[in-house]
N, CA, C and O atoms as a GROMACS GRO file, in nm:
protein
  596
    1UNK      N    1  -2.763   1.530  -0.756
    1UNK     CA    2  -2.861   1.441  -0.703
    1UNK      C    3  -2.919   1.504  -0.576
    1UNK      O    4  -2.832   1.525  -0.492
    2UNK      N    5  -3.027   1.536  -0.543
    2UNK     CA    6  -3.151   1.574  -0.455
    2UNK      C    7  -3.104   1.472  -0.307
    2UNK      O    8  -3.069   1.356  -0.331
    3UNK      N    9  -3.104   1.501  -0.216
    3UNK     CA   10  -3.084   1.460  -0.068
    3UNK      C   11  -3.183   1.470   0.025
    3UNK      O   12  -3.215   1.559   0.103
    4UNK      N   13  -3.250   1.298  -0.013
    4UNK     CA   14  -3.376   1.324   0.099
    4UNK      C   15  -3.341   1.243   0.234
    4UNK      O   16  -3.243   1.170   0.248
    5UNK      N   17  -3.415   1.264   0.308
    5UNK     CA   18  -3.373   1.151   0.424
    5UNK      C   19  -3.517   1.122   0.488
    5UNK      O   20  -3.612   1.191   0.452
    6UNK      N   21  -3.538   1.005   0.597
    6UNK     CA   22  -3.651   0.951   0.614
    6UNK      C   23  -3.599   0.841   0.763
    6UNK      O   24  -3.523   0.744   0.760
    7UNK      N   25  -3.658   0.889   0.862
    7UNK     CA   26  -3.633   0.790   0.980
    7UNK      C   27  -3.685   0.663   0.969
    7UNK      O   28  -3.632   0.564   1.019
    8UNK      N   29  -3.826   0.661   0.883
    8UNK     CA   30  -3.880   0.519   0.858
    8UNK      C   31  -3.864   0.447   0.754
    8UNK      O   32  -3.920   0.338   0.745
    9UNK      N   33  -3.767   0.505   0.639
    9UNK     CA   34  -3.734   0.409   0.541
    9UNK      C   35  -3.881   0.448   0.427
    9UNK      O   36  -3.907   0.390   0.322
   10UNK      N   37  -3.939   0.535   0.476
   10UNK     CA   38  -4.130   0.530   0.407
   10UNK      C   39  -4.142   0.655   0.427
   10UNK      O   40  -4.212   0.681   0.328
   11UNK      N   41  -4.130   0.737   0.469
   11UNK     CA   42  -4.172   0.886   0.472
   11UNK      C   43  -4.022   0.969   0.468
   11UNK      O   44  -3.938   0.949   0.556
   12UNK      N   45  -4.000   1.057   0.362
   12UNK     CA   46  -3.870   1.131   0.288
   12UNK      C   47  -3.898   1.257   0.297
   12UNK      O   48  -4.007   1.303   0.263
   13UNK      N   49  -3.811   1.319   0.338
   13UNK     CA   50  -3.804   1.479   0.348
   13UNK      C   51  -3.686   1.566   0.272
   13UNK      O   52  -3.566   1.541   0.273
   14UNK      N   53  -3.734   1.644   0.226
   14UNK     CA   54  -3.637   1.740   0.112
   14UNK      C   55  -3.525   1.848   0.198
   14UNK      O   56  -3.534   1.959   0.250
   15UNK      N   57  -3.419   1.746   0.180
   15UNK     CA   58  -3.314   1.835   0.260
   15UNK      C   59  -3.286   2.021   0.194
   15UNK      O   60  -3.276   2.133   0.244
   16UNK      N   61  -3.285   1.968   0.074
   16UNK     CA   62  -3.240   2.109   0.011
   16UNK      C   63  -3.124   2.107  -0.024
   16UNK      O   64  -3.065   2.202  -0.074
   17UNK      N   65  -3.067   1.971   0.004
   17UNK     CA   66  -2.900   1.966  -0.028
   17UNK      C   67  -2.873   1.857  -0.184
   17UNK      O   68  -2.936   1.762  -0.231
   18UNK      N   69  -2.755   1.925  -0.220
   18UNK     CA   70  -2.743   1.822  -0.362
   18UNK      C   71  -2.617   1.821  -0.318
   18UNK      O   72  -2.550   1.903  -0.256
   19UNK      N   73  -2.582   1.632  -0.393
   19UNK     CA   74  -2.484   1.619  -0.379
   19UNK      C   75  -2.451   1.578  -0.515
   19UNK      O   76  -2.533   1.531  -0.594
   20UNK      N   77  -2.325   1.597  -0.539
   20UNK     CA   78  -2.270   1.561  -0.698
   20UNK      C   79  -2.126   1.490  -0.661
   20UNK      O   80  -2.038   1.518  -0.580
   21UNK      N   81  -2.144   1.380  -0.761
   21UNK     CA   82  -2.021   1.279  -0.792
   21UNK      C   83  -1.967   1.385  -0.910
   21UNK      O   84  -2.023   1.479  -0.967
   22UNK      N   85  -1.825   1.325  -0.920
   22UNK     CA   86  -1.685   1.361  -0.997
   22UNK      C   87  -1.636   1.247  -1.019
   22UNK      O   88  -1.667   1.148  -0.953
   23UNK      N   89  -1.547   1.245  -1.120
   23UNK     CA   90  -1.422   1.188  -1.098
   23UNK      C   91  -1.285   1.226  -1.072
   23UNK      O   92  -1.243   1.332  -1.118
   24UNK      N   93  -1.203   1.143  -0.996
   24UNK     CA   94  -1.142   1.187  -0.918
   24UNK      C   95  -1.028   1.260  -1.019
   24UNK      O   96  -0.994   1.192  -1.116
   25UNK      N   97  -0.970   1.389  -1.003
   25UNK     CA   98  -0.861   1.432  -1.069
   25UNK      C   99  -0.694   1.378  -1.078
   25UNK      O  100  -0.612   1.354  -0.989
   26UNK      N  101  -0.687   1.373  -1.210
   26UNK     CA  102  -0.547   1.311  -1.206
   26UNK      C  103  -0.482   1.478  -1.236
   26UNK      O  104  -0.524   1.572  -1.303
   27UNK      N  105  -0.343   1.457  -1.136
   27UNK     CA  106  -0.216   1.582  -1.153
   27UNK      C  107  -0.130   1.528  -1.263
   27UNK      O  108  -0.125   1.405  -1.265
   28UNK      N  109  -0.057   1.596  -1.364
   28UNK     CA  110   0.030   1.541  -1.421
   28UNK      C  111   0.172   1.646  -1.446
   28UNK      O  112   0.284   1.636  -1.496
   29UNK      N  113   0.118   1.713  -1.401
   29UNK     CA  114   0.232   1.837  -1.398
   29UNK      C  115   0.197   2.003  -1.370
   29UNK      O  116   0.100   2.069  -1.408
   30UNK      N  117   0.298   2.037  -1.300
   30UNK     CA  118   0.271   2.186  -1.287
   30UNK      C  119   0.368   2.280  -1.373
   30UNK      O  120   0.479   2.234  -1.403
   31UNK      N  121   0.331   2.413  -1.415
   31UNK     CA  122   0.394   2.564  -1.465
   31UNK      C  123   0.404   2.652  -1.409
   31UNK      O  124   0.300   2.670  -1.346
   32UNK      N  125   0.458   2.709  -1.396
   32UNK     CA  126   0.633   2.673  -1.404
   32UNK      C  127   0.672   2.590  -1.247
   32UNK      O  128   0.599   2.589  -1.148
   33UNK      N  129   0.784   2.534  -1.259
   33UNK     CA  130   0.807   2.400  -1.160
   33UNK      C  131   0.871   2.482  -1.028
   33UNK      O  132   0.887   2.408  -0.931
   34UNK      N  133   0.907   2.613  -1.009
   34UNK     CA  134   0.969   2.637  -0.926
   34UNK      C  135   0.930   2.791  -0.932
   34UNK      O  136   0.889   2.847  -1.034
   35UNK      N  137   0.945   2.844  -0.825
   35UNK     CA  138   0.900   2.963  -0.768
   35UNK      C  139   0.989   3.008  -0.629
   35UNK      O  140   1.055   2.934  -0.555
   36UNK      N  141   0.969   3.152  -0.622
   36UNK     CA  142   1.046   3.281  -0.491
   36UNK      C  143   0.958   3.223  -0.387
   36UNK      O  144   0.836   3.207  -0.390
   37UNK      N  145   1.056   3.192  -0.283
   37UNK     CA  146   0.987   3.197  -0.102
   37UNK      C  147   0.859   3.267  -0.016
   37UNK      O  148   0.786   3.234   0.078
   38UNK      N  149   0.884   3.432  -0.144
   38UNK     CA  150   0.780   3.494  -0.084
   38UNK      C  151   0.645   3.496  -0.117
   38UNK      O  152   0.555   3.573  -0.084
   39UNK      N  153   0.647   3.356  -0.218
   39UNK     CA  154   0.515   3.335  -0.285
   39UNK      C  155   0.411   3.432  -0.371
   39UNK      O  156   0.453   3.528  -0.435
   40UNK      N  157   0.293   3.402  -0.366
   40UNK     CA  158   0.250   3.469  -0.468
   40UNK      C  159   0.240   3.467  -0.619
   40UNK      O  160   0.174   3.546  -0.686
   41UNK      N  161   0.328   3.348  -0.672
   41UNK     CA  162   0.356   3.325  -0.785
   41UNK      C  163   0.197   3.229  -0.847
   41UNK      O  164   0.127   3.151  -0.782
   42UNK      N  165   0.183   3.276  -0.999
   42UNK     CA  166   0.031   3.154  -1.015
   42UNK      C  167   0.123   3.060  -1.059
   42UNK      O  168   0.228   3.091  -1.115
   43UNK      N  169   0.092   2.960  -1.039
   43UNK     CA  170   0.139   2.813  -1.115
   43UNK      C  171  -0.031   2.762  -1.198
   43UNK      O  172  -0.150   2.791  -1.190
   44UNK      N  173   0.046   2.687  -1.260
   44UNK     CA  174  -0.089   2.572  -1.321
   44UNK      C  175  -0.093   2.452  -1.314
   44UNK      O  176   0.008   2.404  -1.365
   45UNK      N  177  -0.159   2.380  -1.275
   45UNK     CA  178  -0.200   2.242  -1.249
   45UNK      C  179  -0.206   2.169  -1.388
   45UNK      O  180  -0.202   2.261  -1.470
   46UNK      N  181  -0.212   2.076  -1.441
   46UNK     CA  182  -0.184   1.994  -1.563
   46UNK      C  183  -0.248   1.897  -1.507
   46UNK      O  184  -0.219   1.837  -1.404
   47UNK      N  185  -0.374   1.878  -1.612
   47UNK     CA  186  -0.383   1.724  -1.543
   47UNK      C  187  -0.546   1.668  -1.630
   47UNK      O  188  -0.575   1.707  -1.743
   48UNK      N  189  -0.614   1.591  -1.565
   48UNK     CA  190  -0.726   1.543  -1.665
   48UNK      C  191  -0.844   1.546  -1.570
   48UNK      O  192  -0.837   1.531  -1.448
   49UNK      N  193  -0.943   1.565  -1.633
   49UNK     CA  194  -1.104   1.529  -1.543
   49UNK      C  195  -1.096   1.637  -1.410
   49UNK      O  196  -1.137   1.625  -1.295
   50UNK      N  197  -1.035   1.731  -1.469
   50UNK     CA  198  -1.073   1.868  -1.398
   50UNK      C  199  -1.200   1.919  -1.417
   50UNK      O  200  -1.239   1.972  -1.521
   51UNK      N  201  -1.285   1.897  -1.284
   51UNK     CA  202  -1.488   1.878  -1.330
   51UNK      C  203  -1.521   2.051  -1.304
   51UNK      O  204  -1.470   2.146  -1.245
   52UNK      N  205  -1.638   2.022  -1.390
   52UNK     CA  206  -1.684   2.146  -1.380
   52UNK      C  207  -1.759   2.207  -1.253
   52UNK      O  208  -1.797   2.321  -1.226
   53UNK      N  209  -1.765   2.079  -1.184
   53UNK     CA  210  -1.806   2.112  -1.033
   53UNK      C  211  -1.733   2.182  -0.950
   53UNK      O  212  -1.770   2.199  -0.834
   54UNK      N  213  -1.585   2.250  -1.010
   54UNK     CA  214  -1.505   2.321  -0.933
   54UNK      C  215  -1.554   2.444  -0.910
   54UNK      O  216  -1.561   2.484  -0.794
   55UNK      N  217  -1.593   2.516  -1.007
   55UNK     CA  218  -1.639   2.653  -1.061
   55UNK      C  219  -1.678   2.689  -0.924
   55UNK      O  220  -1.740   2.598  -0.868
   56UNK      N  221  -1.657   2.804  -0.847
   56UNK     CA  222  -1.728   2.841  -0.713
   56UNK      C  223  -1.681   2.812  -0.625
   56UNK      O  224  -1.640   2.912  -0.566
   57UNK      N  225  -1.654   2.696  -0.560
   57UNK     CA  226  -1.645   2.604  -0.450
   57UNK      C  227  -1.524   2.641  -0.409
   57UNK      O  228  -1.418   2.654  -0.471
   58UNK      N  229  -1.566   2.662  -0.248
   58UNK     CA  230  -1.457   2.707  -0.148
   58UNK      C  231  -1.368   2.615  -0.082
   58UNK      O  232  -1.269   2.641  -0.013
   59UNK      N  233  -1.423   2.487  -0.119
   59UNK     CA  234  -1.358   2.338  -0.112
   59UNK      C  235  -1.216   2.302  -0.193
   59UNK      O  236  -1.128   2.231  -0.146
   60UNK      N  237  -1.211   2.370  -0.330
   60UNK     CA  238  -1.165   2.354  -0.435
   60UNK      C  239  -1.005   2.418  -0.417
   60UNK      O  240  -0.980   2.529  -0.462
   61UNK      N  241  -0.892   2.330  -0.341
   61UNK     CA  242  -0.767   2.393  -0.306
   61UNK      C  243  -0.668   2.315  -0.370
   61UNK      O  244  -0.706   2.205  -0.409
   62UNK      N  245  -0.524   2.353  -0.395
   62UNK     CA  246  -0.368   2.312  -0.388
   62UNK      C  247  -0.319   2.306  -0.226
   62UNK      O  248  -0.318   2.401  -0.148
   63UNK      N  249  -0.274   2.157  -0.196
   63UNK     CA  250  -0.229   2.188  -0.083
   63UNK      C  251  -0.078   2.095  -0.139
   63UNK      O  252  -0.054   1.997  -0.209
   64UNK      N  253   0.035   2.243  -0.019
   64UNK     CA  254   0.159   2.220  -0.056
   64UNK      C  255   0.202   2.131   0.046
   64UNK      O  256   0.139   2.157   0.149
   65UNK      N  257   0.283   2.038   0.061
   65UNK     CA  258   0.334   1.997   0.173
   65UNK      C  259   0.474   1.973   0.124
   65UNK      O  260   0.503   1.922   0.016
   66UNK      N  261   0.594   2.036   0.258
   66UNK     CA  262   0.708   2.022   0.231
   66UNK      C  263   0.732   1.876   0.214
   66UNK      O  264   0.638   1.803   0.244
   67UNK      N  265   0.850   1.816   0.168
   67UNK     CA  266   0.914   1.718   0.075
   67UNK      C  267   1.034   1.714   0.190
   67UNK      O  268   1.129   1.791   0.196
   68UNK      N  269   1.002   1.585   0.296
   68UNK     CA  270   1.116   1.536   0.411
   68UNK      C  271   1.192   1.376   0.375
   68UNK      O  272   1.151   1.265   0.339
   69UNK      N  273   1.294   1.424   0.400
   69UNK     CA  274   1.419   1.312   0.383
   69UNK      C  275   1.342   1.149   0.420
   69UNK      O  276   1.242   1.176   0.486
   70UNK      N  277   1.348   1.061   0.409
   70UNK     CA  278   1.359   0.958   0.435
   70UNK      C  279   1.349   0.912   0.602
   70UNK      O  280   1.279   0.850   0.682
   71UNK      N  281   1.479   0.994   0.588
   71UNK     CA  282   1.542   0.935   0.774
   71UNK      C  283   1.477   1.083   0.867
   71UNK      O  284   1.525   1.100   0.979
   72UNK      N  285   1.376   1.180   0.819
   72UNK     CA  286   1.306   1.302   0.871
   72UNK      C  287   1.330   1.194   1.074
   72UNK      O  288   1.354   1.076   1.100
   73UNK      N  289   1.310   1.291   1.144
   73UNK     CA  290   1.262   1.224   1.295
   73UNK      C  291   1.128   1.306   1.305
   73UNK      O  292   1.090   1.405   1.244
   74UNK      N  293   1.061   1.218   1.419
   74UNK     CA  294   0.970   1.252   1.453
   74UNK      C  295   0.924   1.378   1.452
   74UNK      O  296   0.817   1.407   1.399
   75UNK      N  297   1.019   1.486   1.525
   75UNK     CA  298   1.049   1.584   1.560
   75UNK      C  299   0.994   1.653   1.453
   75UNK      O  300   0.887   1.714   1.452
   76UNK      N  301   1.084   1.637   1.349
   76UNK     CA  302   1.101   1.739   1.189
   76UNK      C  303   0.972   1.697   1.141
   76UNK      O  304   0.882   1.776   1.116
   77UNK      N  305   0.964   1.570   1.128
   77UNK     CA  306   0.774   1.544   1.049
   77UNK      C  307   0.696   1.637   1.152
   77UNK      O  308   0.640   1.722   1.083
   78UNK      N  309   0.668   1.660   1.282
   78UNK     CA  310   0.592   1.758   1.346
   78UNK      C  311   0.570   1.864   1.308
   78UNK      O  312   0.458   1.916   1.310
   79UNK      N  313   0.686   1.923   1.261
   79UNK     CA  314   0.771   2.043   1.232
   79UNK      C  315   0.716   2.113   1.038
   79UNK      O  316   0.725   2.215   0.969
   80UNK      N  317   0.654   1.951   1.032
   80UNK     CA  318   0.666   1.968   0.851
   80UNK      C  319   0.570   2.051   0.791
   80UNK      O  320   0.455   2.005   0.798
   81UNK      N  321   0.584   2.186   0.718
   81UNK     CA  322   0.481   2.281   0.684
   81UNK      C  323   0.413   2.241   0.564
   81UNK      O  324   0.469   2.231   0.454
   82UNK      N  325   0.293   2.219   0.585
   82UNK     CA  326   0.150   2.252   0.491
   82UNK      C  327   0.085   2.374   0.494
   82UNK      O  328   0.060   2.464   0.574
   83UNK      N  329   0.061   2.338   0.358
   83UNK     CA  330  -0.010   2.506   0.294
   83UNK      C  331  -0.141   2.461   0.242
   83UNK      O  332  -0.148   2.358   0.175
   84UNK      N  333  -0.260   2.542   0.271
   84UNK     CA  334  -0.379   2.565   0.162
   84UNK      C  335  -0.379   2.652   0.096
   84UNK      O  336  -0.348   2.757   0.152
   85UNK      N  337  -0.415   2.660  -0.070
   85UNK     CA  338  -0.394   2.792  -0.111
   85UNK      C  339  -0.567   2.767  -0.219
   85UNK      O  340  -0.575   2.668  -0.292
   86UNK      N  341  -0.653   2.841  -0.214
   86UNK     CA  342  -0.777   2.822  -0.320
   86UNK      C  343  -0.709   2.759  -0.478
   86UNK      O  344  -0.588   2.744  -0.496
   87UNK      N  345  -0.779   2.739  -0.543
   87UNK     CA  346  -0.780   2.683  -0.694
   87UNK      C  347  -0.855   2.691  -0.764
   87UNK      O  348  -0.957   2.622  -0.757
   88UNK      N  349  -0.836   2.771  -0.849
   88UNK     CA  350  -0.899   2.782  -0.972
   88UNK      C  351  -0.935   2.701  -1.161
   88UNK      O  352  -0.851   2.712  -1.251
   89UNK      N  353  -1.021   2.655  -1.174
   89UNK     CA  354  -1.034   2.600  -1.265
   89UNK      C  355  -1.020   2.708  -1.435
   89UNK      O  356  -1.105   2.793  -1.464
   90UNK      N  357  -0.935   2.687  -1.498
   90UNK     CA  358  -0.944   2.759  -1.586
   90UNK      C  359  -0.953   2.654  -1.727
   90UNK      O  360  -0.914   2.709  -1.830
   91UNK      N  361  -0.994   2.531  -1.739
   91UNK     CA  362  -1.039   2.452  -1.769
   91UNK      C  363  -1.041   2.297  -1.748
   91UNK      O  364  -1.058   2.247  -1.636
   92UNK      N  365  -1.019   2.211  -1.879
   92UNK     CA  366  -1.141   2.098  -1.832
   92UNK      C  367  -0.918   2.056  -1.794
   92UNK      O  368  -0.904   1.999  -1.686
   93UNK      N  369  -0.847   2.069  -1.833
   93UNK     CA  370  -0.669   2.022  -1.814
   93UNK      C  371  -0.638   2.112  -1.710
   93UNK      O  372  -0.534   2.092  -1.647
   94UNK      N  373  -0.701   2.196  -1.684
   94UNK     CA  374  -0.595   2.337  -1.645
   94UNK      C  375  -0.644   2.413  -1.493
   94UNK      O  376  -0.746   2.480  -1.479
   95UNK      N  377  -0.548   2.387  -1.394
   95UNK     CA  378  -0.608   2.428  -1.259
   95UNK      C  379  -0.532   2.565  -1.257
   95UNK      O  380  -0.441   2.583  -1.338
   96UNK      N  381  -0.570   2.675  -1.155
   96UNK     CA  382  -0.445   2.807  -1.137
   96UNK      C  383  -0.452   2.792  -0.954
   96UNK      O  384  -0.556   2.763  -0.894
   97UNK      N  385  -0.360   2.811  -0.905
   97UNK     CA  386  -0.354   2.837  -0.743
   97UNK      C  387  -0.248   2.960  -0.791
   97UNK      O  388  -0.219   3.000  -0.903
   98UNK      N  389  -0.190   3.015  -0.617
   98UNK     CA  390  -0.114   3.143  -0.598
   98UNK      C  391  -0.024   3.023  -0.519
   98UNK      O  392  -0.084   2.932  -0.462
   99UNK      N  393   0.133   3.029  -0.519
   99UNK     CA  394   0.215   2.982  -0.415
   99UNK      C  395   0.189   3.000  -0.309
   99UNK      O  396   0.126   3.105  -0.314
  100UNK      N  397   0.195   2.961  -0.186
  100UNK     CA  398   0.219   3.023  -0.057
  100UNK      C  399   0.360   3.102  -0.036
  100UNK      O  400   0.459   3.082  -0.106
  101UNK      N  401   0.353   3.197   0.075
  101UNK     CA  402   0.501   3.253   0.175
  101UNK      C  403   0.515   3.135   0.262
  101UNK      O  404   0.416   3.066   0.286
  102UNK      N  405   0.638   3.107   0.314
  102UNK     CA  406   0.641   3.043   0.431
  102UNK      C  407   0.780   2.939   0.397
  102UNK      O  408   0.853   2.922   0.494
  103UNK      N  409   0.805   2.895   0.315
  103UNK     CA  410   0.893   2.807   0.262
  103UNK      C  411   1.000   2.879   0.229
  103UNK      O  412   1.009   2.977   0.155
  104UNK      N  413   1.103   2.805   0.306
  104UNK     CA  414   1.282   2.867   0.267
  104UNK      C  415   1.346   2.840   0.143
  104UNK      O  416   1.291   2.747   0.084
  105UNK      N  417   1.419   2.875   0.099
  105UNK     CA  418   1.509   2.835  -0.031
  105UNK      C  419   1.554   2.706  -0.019
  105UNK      O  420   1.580   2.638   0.080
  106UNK      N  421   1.557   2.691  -0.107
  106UNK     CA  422   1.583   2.506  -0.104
  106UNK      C  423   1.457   2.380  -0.082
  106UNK      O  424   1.441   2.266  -0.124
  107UNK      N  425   1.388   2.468   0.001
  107UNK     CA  426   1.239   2.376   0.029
  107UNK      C  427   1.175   2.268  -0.116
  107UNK      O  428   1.143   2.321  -0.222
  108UNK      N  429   1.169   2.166  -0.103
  108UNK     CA  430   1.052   2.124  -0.242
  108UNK      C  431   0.888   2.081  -0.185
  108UNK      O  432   0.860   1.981  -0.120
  109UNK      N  433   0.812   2.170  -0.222
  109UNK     CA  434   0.681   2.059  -0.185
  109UNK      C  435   0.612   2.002  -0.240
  109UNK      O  436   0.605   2.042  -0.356
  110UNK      N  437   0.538   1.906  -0.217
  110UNK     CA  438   0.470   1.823  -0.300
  110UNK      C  439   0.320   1.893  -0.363
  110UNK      O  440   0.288   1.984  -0.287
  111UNK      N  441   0.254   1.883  -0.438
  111UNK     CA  442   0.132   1.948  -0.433
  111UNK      C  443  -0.013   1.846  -0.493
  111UNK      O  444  -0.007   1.759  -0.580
  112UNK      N  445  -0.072   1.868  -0.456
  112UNK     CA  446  -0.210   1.747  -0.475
  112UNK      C  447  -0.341   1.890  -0.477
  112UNK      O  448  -0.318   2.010  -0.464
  113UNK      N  449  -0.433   1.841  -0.492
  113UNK     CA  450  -0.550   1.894  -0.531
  113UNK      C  451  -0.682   1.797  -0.487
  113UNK      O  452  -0.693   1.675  -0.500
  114UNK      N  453  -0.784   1.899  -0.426
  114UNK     CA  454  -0.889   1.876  -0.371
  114UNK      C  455  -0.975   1.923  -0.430
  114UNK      O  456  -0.931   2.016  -0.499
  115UNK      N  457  -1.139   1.901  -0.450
  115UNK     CA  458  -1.264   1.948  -0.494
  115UNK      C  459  -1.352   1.967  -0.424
  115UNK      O  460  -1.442   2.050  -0.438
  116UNK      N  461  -1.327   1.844  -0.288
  116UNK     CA  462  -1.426   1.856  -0.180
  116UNK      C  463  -1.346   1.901  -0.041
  116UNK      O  464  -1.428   1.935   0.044
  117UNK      N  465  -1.232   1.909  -0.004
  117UNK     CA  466  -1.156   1.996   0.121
  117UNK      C  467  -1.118   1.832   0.199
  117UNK      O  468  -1.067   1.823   0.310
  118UNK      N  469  -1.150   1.726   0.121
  118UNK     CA  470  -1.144   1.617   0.207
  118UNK      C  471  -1.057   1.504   0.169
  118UNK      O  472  -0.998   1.438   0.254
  119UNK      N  473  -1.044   1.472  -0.020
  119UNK     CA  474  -0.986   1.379  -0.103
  119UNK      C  475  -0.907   1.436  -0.173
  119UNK      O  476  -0.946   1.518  -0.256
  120UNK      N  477  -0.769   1.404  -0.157
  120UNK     CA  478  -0.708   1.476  -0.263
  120UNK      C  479  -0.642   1.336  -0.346
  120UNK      O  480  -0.639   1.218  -0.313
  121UNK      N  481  -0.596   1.404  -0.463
  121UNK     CA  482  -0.556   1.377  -0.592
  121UNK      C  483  -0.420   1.204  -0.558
  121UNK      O  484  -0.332   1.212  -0.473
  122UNK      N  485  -0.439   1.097  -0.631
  122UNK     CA  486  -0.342   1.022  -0.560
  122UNK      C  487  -0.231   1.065  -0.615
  122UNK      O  488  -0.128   1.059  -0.548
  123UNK      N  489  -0.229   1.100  -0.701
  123UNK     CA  490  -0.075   1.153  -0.720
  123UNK      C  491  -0.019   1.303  -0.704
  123UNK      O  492  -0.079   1.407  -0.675
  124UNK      N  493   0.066   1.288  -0.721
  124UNK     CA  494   0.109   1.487  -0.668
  124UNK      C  495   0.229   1.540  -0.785
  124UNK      O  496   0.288   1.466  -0.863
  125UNK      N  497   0.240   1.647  -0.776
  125UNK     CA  498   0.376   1.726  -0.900
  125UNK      C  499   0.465   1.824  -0.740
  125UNK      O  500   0.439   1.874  -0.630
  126UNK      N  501   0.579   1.798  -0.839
  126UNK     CA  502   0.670   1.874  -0.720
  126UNK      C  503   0.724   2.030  -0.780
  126UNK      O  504   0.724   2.074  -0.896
  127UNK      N  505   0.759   2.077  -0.681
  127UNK     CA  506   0.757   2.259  -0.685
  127UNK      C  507   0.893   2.234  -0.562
  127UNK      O  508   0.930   2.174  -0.460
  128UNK      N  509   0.927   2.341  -0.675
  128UNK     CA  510   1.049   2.381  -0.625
  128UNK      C  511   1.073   2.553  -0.531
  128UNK      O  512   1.057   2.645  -0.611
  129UNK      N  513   1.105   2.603  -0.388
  129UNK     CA  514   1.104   2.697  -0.422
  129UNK      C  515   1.263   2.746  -0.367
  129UNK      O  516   1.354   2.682  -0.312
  130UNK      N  517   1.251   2.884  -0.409
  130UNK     CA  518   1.405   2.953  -0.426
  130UNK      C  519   1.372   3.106  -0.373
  130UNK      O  520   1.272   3.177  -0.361
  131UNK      N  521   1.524   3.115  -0.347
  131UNK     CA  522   1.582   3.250  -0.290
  131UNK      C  523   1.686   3.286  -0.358
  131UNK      O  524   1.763   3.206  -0.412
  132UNK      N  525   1.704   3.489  -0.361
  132UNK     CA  526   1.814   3.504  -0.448
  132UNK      C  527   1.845   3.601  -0.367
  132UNK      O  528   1.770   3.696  -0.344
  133UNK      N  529   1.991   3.580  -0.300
  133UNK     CA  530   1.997   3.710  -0.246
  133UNK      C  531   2.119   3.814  -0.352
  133UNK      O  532   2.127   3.937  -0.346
  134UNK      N  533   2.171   3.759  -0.407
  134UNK     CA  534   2.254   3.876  -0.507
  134UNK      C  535   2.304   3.780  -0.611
  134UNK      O  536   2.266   3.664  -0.623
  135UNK      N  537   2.390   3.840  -0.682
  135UNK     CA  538   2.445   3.831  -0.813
  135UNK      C  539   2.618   3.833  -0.778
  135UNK      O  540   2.666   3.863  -0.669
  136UNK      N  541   2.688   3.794  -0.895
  136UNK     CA  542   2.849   3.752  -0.823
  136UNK      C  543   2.871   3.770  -0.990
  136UNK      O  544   2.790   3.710  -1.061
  137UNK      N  545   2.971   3.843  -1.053
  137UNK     CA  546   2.999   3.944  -0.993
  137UNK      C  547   2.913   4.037  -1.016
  137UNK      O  548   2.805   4.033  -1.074
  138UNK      N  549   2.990   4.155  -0.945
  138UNK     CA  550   2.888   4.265  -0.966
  138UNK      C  551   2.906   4.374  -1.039
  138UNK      O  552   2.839   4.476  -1.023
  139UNK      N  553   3.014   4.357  -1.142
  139UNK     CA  554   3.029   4.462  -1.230
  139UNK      C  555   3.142   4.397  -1.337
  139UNK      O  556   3.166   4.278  -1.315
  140UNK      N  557   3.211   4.455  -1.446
  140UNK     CA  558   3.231   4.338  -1.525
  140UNK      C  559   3.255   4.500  -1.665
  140UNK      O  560   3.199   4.609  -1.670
  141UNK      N  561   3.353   4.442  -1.744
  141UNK     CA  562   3.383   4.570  -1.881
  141UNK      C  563   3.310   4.569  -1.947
  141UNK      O  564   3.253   4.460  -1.960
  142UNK      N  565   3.270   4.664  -2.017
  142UNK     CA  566   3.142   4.708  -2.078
  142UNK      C  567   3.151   4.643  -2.265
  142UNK      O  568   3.082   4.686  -2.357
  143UNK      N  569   3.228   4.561  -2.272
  143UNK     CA  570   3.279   4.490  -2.377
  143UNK      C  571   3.232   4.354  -2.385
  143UNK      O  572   3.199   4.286  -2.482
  144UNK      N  573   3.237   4.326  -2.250
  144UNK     CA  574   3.220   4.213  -2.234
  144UNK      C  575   3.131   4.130  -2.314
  144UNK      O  576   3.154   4.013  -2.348
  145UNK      N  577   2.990   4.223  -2.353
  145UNK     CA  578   2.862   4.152  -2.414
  145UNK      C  579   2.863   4.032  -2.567
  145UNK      O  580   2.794   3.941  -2.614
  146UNK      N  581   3.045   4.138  -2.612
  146UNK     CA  582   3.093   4.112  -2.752
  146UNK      C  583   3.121   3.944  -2.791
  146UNK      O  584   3.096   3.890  -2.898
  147UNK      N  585   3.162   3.902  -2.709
  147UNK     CA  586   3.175   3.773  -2.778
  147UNK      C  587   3.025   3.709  -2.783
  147UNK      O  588   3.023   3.620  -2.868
  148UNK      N  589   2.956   3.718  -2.749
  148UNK     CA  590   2.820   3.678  -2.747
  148UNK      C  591   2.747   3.682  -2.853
  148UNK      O  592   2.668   3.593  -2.882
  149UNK      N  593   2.770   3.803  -2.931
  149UNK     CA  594   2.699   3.830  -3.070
  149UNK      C  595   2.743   3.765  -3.181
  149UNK      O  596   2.689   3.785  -3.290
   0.00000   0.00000   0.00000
């Protein structure tokens, strides 16, 4: 829709700006549910009335926000890390973002989705992320594989 404006209600001037309605996106799940600390991982968004008004738009993000206890204090909600990461539409169900770095092992965040940088999604999917620092044990008889087969 064309964006005119007019101080007298009677004379309209051509902004040059369009604005376009959507409907608002529903989340219904993300792929895969959990991801490494150091991010970088694509996930996918699941969900419905993913508009084609995404295509381009620098507006168009996943934002993560860590997942705080109940009884969080003031303090820790201050403390609580949000992420923007861009989003990609890869169709009319199907969003792609990159994880963020920044989140410790154990962290869960919530994730919602924006089109305009301003409304996000009322519902959200949760993400899990993780750390691995080794393996236990670390060596083991070379037989071992046999009962398996």
């Amino acid at each position: 829709m064309k964006v005119e404006i007019s101080l007298n209600g009677q004379d309209f001037i051509d902004t040059r700006y369009v604005f376009s309605y959507y409907d608002i996106p529903v989340l219904e799940d993300v792929l895969p549910k959990s991801g490494p600390i150091t991010g970088g991982s694509n996930i996918w968004l699941k969900g419905k009335r993913f508009s084609k008004l995404a295509e381009g738009l620098k507006t168009v993000k996943c934002r993560f926000t860590e997942i705080m206890s109940d009884d969080a204090t003031d303090d820790e909600l201050a403390k609580m890390k949000i992420k923007y990461i861009p989003a990609y539409p890869i169709d009319g169900e199907t969003m792609k973002c990159t994880t963020p770095p920044g989140f410790t092992g154990g962290d869960q965040a919530w994730i919602d989705l924006t089109f305009n940088g301003a409304d996000y999604t009322a519902n959200k999917v949760k993400f899990d992320f993780y750390s691995i620092y080794g393996s236990f044990p670390k060596s083991g008889p070379t037989d071992a594989y046999r009962g398996f087969i």
